[in-house]
C-alpha positions in Angstrom: -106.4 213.2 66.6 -103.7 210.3 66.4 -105.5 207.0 65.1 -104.5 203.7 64.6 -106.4 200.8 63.1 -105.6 197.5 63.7 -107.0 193.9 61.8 -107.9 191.6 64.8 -107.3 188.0 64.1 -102.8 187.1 63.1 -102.5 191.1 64.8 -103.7 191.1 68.3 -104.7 187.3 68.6 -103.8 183.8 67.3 -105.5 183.4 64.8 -107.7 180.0 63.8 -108.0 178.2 60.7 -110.9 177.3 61.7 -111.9 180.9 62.9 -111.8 182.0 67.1 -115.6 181.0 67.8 -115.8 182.0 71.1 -114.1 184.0 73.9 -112.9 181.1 75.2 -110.7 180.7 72.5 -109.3 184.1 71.8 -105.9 183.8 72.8 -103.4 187.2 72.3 -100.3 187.4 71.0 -97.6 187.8 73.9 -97.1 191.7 73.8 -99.8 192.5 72.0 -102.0 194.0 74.5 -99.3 195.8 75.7 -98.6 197.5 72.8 -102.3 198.4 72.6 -102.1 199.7 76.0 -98.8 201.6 74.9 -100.2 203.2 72.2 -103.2 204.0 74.1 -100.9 205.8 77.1 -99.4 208.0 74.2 -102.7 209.7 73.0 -103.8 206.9 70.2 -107.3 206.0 69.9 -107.3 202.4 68.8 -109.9 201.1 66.7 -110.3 197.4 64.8 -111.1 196.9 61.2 -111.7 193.1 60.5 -113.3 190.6 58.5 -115.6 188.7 60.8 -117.2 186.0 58.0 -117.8 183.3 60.5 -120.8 185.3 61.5 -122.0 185.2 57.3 -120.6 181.0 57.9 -123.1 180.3 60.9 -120.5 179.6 62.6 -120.9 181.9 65.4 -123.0 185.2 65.9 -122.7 189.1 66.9 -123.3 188.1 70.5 -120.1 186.2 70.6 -118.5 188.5 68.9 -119.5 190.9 71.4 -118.3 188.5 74.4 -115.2 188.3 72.5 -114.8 191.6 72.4 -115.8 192.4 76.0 -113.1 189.9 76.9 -110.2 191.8 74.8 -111.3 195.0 76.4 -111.3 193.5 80.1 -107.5 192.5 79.3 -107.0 196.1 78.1 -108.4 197.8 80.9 -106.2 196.0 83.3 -103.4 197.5 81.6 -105.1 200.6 80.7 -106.2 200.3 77.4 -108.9 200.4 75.1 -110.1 200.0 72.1 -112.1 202.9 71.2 -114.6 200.5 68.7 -114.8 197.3 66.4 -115.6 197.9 62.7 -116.3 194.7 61.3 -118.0 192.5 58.0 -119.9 190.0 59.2 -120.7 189.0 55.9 -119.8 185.6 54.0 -117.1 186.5 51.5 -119.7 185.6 48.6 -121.8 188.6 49.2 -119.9 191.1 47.5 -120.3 193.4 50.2 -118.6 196.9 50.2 -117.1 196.6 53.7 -115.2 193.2 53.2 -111.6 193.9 53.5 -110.1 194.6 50.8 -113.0 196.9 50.1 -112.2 200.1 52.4 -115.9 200.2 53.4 -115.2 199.8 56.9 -112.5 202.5 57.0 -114.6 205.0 54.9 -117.4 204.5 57.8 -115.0 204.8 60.5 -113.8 208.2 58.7 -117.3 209.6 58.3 -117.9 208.7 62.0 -115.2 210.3 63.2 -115.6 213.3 60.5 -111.7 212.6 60.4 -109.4 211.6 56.9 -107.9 208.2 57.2 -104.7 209.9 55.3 -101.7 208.2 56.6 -102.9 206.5 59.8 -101.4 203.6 60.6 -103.5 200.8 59.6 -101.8 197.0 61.2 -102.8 193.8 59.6 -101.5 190.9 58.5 -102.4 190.0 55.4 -103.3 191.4 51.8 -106.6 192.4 52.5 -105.5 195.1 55.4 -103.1 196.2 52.6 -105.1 196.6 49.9 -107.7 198.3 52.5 -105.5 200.4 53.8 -104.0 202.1 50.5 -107.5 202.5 48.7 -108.6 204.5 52.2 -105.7 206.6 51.7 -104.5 205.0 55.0 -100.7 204.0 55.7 -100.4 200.1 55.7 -98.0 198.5 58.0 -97.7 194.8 57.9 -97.1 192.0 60.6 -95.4 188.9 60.6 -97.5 187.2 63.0 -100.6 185.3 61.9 -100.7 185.4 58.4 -98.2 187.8 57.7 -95.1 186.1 56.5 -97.6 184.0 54.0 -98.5 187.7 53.2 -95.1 188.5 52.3 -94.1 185.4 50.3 -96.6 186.9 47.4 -95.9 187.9 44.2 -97.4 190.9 44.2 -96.6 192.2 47.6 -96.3 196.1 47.2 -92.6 197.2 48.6 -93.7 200.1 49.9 -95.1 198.8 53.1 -93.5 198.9 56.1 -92.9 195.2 57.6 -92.9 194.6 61.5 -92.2 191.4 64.2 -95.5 192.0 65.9 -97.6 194.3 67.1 -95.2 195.3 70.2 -92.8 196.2 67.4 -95.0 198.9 65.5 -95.9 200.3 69.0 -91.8 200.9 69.9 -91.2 202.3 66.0 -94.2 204.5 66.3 -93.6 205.9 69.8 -90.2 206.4 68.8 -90.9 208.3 66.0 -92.4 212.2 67.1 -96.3 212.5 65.6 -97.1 214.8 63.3 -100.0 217.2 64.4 
């Protein structure tokens, strides 16, 4: 099974500083859902691993959420994608939770749900969370620039070992160049 998990908001979408509310204001990144299609045509099932605290903020709920992601996957299907699911936190960053990126709650549920190992699947994101995620899940971080992601690499402690990208588009060319390992 080839998997990829990809952050949400700075990967596939502008993100907000003041966090994308509603469906009205998700906005992707030119050649993002493109790449997702891509990847898609080429065997990947594509899932999401993000954060979602505006939901813990009152700021917006799972319904939106849900619009939001009915309106990604509209775009995808035109193209013929898909994201195969959405793991997110909805919690408020105070809660401690175990699934708030950088926690790899999330990925160890999408691993038991799948009854696959997250061992070197590409996990996209764009900032130190997905990172940090991504190695404690045994996972095989790749970085963006876009959204948060040259911030992200500006920090001190910014592990070397992680593959840096453009944009999405650009880890969809380096993979499907690259033959997959069965």
């Amino acid at each position: 099974m080839n998997l990829i998990l990809l952050d949400r908001d700075g990967v596939i979408n502008h993100d907000a500083a003041d966090y994308v509310k509603s469906a009205d204001e998700w906005r992707p990144i030119e050649g993002s859902l493109e790449a997702v299609a891509q990847l898609c045509h080429a065997g990947y099932r594509v899932y999401i691993i993000s954060n979602q605290s505006g939901i813990g903020r009152g700021l917006f709920g799972v319904e939106t959420l849900g619009e939001i992601q009915a309106r990604m996957q509209g775009l995808l299907h035109a193209l013929g994608g898909r994201i195969e699911g959405l793991f997110f936190c909805p919690h408020h960053p105070d809660e401690k939770c175990r699934c708030r990126k950088p926690a790899d709650g999330l990925l160890q549920d999408l691993s038991q749900r799948l009854g696959a190992s997250l061992k070197d699947v590409p996990f996209v994101g764009d900032t130190m969370k997905d990172v940090q995620a991504a190695k404690t899940a045994g996972a095989r971080p790749l970085l963006v620039r876009t959204g948060r992601g040259e911030e992200t690499l500006r920090q001190p402690d910014f592990p070397g070992d992680v593959e840096v990208f453009d944009d999405l588009a650009a880890v969809a060319d380096a993979l499907l160049a690259t033959p997959r390992r069965r």
